[in-house]
N, CA, C and O atoms as a Tinker XYZ file with bonds, in Angstrom:
   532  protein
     1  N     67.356000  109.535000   79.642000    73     2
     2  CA    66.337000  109.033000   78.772000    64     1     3
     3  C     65.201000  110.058000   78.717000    63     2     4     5
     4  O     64.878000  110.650000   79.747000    81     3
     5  N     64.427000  110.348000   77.258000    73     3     6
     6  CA    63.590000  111.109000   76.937000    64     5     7
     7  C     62.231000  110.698000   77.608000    63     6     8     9
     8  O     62.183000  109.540000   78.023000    81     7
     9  N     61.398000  111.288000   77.730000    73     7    10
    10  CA    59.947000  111.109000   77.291000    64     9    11
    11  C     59.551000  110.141000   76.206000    63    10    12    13
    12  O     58.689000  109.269000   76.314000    81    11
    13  N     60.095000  110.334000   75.427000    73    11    14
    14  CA    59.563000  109.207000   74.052000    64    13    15
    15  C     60.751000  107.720000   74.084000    63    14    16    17
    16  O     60.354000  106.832000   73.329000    81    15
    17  N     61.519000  107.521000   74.515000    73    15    18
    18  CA    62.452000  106.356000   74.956000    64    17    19
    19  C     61.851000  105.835000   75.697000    63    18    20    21
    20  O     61.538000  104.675000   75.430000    81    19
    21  N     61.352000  106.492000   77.117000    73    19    22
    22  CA    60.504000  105.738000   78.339000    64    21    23
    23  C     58.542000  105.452000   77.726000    63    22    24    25
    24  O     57.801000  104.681000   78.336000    81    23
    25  N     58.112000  106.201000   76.562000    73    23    26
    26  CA    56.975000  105.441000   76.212000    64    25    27
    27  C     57.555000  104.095000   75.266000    63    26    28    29
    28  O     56.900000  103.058000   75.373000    81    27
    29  N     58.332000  104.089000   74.674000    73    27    30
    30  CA    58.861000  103.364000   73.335000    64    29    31
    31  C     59.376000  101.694000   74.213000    63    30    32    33
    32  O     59.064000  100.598000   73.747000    81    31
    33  N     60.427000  101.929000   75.893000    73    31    34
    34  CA    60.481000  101.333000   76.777000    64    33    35
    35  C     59.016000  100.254000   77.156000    63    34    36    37
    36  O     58.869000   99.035000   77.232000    81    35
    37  N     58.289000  101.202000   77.294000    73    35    38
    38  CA    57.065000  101.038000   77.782000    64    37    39
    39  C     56.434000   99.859000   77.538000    63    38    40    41
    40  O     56.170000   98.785000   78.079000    81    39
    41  N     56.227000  100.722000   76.073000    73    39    42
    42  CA    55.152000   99.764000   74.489000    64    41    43
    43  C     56.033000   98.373000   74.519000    63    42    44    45
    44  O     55.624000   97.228000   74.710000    81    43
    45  N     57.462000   98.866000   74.254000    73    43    46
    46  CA    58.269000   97.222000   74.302000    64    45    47
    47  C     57.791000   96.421000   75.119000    63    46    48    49
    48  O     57.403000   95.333000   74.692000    81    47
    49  N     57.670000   96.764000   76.680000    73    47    50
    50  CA    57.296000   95.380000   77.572000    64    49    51
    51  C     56.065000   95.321000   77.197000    63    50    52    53
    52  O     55.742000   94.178000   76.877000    81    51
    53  N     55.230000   96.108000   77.105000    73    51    54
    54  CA    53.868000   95.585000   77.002000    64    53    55
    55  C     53.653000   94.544000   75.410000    63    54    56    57
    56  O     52.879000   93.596000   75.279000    81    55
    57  N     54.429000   95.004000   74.561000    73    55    58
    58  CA    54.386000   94.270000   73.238000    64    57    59
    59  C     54.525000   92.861000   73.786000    63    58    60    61
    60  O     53.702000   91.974000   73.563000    81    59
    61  N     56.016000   92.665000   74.778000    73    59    62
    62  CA    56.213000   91.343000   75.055000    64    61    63
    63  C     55.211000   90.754000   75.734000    63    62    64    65
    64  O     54.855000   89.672000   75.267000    81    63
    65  N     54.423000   91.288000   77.079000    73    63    66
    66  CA    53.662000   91.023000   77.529000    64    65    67
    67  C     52.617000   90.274000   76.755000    63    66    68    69
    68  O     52.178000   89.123000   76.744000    81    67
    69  N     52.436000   91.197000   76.227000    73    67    70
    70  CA    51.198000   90.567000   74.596000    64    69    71
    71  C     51.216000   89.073000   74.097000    63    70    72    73
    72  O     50.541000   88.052000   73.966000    81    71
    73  N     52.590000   89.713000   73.889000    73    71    74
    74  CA    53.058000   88.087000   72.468000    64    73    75
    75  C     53.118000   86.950000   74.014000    63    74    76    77
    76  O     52.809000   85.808000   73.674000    81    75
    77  N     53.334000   87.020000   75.042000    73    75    78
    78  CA    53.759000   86.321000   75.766000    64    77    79
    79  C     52.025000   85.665000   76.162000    63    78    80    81
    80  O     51.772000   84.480000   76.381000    81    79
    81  N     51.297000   86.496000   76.166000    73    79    82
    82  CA    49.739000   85.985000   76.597000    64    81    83
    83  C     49.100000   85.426000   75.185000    63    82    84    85
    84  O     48.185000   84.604000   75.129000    81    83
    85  N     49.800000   86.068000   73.980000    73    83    86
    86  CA    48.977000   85.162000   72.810000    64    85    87
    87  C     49.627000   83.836000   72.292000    63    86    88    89
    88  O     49.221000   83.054000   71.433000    81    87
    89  N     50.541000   83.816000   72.918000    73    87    90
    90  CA    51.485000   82.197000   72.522000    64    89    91
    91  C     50.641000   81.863000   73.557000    63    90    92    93
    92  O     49.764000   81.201000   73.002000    81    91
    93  N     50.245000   81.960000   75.362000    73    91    94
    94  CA    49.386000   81.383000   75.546000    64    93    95
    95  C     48.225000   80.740000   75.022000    63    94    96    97
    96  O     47.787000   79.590000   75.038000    81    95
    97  N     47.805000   82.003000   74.481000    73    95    98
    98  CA    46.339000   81.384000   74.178000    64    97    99
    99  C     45.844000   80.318000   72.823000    63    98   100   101
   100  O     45.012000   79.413000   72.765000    81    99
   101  N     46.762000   80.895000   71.831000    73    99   102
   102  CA    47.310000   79.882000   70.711000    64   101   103
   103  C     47.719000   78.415000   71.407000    63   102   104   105
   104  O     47.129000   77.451000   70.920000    81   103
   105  N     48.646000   78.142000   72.471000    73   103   106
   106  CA    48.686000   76.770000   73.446000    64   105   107
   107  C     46.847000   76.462000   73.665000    63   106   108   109
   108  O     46.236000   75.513000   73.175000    81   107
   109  N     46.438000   77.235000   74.273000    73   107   110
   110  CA    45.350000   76.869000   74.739000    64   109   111
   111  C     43.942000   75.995000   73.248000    63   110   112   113
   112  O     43.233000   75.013000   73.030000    81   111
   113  N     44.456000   77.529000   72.600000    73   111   114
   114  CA    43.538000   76.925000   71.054000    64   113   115
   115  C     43.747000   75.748000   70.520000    63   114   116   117
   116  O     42.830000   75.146000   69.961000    81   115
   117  N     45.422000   75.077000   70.649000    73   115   118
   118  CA    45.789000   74.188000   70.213000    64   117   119
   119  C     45.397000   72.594000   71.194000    63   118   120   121
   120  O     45.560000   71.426000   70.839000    81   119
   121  N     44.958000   73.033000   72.232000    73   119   122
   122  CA    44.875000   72.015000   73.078000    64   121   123
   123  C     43.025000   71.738000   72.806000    63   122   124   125
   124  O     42.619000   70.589000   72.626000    81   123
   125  N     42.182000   72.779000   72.812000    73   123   126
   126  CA    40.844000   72.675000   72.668000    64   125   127
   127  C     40.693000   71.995000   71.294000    63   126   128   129
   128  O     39.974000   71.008000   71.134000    81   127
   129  N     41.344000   72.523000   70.397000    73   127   130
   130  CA    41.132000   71.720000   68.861000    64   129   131
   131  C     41.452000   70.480000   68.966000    63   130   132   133
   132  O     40.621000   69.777000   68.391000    81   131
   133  N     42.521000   69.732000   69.578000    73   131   134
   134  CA    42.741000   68.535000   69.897000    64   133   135
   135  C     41.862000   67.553000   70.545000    63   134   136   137
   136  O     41.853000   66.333000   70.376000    81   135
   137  N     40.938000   68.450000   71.507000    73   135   138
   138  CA    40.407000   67.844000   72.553000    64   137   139
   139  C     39.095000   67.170000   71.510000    63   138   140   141
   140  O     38.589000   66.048000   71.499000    81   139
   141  N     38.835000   68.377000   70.692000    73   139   142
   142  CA    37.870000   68.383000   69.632000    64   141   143
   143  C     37.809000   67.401000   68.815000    63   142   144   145
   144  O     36.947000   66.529000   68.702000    81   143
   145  N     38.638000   67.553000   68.322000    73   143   146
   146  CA    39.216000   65.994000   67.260000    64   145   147
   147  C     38.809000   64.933000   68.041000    63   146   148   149
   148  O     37.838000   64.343000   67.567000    81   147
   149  N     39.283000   64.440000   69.214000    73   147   150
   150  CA    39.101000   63.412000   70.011000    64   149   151
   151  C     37.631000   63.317000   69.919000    63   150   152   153
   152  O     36.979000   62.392000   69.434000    81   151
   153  N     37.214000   64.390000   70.447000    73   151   154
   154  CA    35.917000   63.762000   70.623000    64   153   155
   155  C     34.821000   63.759000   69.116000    63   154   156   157
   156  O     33.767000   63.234000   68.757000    81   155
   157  N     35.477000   64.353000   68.778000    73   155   158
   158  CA    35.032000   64.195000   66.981000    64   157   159
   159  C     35.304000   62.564000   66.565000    63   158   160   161
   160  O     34.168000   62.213000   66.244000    81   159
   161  N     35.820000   61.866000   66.465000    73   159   162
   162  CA    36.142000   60.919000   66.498000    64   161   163
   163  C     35.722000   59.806000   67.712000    63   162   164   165
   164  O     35.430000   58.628000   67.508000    81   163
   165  N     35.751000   60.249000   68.563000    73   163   166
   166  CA    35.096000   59.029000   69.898000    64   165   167
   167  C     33.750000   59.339000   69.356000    63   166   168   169
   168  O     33.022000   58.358000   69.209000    81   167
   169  N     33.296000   60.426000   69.048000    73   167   170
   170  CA    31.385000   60.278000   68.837000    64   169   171
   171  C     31.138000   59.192000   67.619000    63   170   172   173
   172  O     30.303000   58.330000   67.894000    81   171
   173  N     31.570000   59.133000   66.688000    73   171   174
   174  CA    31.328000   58.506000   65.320000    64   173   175
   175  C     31.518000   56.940000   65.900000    63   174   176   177
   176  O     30.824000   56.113000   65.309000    81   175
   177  N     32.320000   56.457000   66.920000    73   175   178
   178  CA    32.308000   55.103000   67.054000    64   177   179
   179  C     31.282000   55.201000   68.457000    63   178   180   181
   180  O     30.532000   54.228000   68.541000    81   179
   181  N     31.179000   55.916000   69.233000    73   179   182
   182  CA    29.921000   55.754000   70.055000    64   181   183
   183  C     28.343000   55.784000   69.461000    63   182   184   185
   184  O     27.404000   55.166000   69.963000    81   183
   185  N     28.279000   56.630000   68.301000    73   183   186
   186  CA    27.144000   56.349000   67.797000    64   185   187
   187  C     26.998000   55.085000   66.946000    63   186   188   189
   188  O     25.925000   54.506000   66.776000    81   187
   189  N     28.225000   54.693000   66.403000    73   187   190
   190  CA    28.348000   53.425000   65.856000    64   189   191
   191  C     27.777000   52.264000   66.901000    63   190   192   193
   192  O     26.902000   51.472000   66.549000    81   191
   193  N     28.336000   52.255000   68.146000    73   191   194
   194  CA    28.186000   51.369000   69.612000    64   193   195
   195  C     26.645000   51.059000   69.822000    63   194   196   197
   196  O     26.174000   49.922000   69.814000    81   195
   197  N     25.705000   52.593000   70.068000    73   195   198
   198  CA    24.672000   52.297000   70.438000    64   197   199
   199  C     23.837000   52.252000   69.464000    63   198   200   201
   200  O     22.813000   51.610000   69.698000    81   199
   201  N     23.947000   52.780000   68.319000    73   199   202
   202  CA    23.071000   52.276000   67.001000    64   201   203
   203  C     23.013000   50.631000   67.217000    63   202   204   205
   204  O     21.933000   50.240000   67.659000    81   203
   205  N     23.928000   49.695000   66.992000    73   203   206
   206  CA    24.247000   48.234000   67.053000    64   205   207
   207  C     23.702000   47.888000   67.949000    63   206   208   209
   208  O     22.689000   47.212000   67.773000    81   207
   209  N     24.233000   48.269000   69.570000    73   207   210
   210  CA    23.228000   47.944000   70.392000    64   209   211
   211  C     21.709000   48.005000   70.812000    63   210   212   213
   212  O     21.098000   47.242000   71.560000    81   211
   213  N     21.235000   49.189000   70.086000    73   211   214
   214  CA    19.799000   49.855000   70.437000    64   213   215
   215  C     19.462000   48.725000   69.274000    63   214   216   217
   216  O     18.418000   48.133000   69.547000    81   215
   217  N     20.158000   48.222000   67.892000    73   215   218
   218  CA    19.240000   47.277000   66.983000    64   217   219
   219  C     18.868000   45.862000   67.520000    63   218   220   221
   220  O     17.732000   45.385000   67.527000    81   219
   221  N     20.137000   45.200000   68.020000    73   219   222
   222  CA    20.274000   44.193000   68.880000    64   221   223
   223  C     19.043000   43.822000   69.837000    63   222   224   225
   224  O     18.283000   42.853000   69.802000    81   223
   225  N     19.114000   45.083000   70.833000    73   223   226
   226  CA    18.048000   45.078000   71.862000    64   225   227
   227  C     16.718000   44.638000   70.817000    63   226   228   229
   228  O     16.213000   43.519000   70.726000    81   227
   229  N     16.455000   45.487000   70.312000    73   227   230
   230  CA    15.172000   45.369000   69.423000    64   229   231
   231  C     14.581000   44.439000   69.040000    63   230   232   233
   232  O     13.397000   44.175000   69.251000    81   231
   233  N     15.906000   43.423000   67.999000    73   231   234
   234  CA    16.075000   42.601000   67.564000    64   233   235
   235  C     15.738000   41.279000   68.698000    63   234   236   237
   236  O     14.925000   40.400000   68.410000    81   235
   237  N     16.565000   41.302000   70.130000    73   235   238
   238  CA    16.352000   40.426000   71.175000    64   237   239
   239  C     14.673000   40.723000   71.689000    63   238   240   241
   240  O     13.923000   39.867000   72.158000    81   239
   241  N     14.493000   41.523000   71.558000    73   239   242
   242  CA    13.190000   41.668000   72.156000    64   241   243
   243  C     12.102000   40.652000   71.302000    63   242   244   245
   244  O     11.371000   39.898000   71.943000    81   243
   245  N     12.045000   40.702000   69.537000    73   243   246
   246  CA    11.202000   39.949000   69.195000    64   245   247
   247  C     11.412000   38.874000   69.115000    63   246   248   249
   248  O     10.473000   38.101000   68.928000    81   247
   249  N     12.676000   38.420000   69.220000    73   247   250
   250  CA    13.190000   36.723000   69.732000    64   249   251
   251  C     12.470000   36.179000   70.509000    63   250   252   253
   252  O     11.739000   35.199000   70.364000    81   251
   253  N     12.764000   37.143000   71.799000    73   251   254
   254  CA    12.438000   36.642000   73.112000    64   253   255
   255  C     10.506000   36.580000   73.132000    63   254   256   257
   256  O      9.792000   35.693000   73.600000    81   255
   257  N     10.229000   37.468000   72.657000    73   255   258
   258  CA     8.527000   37.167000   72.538000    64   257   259
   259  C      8.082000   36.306000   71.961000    63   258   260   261
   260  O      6.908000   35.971000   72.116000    81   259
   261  N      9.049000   35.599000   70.984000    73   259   262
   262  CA     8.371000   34.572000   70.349000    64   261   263
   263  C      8.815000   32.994000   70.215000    63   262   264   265
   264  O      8.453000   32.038000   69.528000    81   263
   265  N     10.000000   33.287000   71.459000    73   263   266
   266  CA    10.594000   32.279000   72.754000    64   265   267
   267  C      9.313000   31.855000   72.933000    63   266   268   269
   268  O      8.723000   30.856000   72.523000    81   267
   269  N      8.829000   33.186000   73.913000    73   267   270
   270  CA     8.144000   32.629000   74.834000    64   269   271
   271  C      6.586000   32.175000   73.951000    63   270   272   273
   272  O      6.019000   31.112000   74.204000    81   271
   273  N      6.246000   32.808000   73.290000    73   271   274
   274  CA     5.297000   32.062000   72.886000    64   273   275
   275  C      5.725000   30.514000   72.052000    63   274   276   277
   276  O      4.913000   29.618000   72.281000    81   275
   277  N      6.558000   30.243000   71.397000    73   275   278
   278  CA     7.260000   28.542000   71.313000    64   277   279
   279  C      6.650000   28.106000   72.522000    63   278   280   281
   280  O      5.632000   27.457000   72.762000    81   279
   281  N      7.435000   28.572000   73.144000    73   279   282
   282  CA     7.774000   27.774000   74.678000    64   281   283
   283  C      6.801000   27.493000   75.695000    63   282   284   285
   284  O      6.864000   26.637000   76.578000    81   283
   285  N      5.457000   28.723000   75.344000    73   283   286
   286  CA     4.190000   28.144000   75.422000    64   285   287
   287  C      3.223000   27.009000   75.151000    63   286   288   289
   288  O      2.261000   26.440000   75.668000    81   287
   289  N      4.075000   26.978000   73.940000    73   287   290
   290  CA     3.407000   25.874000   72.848000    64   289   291
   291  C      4.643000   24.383000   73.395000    63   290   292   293
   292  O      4.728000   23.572000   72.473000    81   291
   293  N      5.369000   24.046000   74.443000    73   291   294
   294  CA     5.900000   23.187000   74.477000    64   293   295
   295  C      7.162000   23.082000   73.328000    63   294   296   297
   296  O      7.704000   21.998000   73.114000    81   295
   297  N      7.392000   23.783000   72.925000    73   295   298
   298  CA     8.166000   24.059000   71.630000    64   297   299
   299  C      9.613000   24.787000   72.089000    63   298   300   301
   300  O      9.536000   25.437000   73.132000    81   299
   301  N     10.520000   24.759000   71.626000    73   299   302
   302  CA    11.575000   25.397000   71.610000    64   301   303
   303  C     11.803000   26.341000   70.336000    63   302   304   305
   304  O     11.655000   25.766000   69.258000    81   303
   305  N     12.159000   27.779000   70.287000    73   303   306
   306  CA    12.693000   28.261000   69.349000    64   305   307
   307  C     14.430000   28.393000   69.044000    63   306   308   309
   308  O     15.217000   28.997000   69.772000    81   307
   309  N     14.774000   27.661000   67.777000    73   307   310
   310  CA    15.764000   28.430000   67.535000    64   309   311
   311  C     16.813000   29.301000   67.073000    63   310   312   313
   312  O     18.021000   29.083000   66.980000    81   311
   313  N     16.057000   30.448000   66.771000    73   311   314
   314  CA    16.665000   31.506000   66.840000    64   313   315
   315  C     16.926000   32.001000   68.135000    63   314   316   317
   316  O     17.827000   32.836000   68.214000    81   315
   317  N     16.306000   31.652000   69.223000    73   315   318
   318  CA    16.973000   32.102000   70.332000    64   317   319
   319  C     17.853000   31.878000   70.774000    63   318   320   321
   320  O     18.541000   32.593000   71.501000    81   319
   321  N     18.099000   30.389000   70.286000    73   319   322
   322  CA    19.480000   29.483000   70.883000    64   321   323
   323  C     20.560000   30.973000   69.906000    63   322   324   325
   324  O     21.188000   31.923000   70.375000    81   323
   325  N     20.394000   30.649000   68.851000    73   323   326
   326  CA    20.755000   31.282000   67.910000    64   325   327
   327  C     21.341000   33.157000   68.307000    63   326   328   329
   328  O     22.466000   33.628000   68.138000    81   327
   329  N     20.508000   33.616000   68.672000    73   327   330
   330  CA    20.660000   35.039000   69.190000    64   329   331
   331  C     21.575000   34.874000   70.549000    63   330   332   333
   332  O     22.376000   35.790000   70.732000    81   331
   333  N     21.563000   34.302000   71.075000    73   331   334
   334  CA    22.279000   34.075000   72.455000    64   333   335
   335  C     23.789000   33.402000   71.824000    63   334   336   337
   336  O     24.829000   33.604000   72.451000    81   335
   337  N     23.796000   32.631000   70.599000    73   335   338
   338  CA    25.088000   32.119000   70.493000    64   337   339
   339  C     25.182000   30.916000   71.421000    63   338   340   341
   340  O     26.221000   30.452000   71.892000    81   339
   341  N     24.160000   30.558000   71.577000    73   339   342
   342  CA    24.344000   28.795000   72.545000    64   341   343
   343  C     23.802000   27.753000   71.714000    63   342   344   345
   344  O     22.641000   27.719000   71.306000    81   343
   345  N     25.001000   26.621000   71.407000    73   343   346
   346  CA    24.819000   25.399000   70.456000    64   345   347
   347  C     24.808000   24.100000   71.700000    63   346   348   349
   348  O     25.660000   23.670000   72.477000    81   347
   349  N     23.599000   23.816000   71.458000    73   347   350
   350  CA    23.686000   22.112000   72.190000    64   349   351
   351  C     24.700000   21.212000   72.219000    63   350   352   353
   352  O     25.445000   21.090000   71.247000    81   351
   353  N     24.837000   20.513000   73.281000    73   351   354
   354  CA    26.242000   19.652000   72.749000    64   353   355
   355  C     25.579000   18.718000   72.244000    63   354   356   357
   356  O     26.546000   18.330000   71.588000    81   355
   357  N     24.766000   17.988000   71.955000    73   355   358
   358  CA    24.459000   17.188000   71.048000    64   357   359
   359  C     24.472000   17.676000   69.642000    63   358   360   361
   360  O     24.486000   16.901000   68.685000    81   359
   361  N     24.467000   18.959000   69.533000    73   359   362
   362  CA    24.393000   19.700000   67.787000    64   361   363
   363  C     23.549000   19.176000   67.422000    63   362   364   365
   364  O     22.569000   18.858000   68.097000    81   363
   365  N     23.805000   18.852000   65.715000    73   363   366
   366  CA    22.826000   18.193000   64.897000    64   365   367
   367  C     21.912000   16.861000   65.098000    63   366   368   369
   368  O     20.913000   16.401000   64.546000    81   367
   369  N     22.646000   16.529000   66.023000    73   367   370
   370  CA    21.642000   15.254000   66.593000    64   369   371
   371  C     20.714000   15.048000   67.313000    63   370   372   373
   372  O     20.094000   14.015000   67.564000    81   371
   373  N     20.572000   16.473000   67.795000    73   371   374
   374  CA    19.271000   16.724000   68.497000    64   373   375
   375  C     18.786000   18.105000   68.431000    63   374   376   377
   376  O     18.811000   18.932000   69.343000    81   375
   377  N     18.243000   18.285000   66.973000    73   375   378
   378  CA    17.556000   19.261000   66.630000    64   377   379
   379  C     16.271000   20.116000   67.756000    63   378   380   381
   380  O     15.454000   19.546000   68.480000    81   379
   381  N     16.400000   21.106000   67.634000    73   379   382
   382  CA    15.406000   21.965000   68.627000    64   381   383
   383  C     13.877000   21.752000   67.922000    63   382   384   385
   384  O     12.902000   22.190000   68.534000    81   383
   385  N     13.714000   21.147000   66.767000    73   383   386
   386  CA    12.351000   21.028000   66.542000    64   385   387
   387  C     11.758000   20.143000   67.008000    63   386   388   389
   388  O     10.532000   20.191000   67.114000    81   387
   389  N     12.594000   18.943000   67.468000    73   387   390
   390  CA    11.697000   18.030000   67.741000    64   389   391
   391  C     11.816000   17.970000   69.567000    63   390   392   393
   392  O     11.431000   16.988000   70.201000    81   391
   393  N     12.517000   19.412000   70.321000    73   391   394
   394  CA    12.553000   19.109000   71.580000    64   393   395
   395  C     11.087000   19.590000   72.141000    63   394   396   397
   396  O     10.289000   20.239000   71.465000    81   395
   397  N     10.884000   19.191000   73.404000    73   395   398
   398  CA    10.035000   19.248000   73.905000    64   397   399
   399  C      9.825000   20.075000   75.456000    63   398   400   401
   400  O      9.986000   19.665000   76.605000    81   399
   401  N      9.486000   21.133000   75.028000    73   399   402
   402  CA     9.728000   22.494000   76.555000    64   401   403
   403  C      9.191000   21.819000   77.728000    63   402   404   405
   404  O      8.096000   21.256000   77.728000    81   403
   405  N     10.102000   21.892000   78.890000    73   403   406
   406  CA     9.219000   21.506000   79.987000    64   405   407
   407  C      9.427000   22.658000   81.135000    63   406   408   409
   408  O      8.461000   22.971000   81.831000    81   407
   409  N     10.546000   23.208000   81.297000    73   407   410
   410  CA    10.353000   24.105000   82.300000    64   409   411
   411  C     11.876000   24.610000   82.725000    63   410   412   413
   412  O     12.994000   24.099000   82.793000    81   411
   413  N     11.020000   26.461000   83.076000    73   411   414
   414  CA    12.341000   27.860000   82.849000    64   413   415
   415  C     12.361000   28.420000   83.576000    63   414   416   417
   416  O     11.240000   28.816000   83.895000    81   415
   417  N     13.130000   28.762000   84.150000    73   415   418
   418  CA    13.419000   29.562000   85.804000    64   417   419
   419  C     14.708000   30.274000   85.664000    63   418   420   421
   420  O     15.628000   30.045000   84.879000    81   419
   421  N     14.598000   31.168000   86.566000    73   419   422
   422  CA    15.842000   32.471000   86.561000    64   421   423
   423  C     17.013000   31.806000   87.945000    63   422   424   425
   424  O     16.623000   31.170000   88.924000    81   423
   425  N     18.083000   32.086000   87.720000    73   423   426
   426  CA    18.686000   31.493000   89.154000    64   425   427
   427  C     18.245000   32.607000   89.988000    63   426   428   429
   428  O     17.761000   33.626000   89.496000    81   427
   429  N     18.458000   32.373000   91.668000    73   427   430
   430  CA    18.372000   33.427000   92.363000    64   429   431
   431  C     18.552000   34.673000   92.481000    63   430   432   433
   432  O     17.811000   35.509000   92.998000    81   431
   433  N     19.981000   34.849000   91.783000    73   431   434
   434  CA    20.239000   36.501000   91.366000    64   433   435
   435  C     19.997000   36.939000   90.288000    63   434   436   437
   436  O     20.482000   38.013000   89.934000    81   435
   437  N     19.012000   36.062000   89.327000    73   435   438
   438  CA    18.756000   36.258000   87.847000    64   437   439
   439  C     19.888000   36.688000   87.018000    63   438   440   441
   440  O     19.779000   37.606000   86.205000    81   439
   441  N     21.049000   35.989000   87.227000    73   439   442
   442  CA    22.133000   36.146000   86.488000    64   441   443
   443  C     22.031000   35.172000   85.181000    63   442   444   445
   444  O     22.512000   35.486000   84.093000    81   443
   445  N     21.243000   33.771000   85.468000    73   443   446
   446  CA    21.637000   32.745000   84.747000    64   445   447
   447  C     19.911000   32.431000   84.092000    63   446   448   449
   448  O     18.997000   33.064000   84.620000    81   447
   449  N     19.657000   31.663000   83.206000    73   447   450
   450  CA    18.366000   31.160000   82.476000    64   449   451
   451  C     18.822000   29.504000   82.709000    63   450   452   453
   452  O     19.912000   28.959000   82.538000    81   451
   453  N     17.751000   29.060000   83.086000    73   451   454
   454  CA    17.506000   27.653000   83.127000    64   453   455
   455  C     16.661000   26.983000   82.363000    63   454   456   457
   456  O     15.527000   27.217000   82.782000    81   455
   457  N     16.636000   26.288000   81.481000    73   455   458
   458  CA    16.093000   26.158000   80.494000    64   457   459
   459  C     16.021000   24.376000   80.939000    63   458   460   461
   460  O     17.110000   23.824000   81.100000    81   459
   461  N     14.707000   23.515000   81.128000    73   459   462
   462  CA    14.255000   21.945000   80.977000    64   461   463
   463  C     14.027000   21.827000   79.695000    63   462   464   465
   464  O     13.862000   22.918000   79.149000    81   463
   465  N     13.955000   20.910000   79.002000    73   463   466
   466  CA    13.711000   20.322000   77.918000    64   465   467
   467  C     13.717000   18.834000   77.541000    63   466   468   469
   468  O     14.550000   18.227000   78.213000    81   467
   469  N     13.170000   18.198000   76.832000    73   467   470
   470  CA    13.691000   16.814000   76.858000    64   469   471
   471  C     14.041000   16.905000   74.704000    63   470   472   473
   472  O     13.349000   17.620000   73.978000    81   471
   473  N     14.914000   16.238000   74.304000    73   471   474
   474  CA    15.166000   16.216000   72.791000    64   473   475
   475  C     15.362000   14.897000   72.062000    63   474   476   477
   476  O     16.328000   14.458000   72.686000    81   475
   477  N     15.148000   14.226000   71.392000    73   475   478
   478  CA    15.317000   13.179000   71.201000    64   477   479
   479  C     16.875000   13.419000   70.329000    63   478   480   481
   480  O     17.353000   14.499000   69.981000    81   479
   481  N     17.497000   11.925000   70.110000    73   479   482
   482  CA    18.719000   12.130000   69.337000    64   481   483
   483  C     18.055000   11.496000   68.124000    63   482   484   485
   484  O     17.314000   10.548000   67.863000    81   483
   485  N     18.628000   12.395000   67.574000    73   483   486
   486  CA    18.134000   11.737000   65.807000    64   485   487
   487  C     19.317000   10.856000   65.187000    63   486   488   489
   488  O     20.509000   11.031000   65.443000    81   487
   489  N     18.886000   10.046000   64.476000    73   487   490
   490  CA    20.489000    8.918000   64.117000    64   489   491
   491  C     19.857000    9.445000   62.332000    63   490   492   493
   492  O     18.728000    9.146000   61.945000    81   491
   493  N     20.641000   10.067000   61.664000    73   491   494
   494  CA    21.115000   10.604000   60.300000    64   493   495
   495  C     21.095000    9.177000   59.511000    63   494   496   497
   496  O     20.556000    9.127000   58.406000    81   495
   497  N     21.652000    8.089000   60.055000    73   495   498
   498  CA    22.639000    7.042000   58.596000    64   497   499
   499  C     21.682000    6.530000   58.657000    63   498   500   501
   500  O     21.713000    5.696000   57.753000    81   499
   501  N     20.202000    6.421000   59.477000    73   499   502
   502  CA    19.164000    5.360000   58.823000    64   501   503
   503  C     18.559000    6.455000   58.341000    63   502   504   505
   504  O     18.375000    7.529000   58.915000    81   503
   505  N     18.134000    5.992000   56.804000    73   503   506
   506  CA    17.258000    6.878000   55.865000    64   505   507
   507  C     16.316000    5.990000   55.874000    63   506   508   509
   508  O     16.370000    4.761000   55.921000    81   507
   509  N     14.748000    7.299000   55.786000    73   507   510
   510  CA    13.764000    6.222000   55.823000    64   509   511
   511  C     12.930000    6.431000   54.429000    63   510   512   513
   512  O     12.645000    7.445000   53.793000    81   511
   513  N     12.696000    5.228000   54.251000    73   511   514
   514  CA    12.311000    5.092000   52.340000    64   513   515
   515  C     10.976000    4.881000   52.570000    63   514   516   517
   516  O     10.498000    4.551000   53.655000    81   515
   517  N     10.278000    5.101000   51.388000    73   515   518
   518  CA     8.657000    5.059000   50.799000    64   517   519
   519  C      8.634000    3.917000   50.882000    63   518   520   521
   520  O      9.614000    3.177000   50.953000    81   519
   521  N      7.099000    3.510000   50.886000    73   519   522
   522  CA     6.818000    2.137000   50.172000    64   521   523
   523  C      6.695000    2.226000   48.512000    63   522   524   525
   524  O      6.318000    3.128000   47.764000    81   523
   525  N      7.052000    1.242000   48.344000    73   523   526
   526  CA     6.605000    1.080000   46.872000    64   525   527
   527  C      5.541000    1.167000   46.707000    63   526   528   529
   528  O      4.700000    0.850000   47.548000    81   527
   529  N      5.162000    1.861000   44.985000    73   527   530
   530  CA     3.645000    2.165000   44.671000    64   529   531
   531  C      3.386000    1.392000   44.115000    63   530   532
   532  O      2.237000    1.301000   43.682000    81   531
């Protein structure tokens, strides 16, 4: 073998060498673009997540301030029932306007709201009529 066979030898492995490290790195490109996508996609529903939540909060916050001022006033609000998603079991028969706040406490591990109240039941089928003029 020549001089120019043993460079030509040479260049060959190193060519392979080459192609053998750029199919690597093409793997590698192909795995980062993927990773990309993913998270291209997980961001758009995480910002979706805490947009909703950060409004919510917001939203609970002026509920709750004006809970507590109701609830100052002996009054119940409800939109709070409302924001929380908690319906009385009496429902319609004992409307939150006419209940009467008496007293709210946290359980011990402040996991739970305790809410006193007293409500009257309202009876619907007696309608009450004017006097005649």
């Amino acid at each position: 073998m020549n001089l120019t066979e043993q460079g030509i030898t040479a260049l060959n492995e190193e060519l392979k060498a080459l192609t053998t490290r750029i199919n690597y790195l093409e793997d590698d490109i192909k795995t980062v673009e993927q990773d990309f996508n993913k998270v291209k996609y997980t961001q758009t529903e995480a910002m979706y997540a805490i947009s909703y939540i950060t409004t919510r909060m917001s939203q609970g916050q002026q509920i709750m301030k004006a809970a507590r001022r109701q609830w100052d006033d002996n009054k119940l609000y409800q939109l709070f029932f409302d924001f929380l998603n908690y319906t009385l079991s009496c429902g319609n028969s004992c409307p939150t306007q006419f209940a009467t706040a008496k007293r709210c406490r946290f359980s011990y591990d402040r996991s739970m709201v305790y809410m006193d109240f007293t409500s009257p039941v309202v009876n619907k089928t007696q309608v009450a009529r004017g006097l005649p003029l």
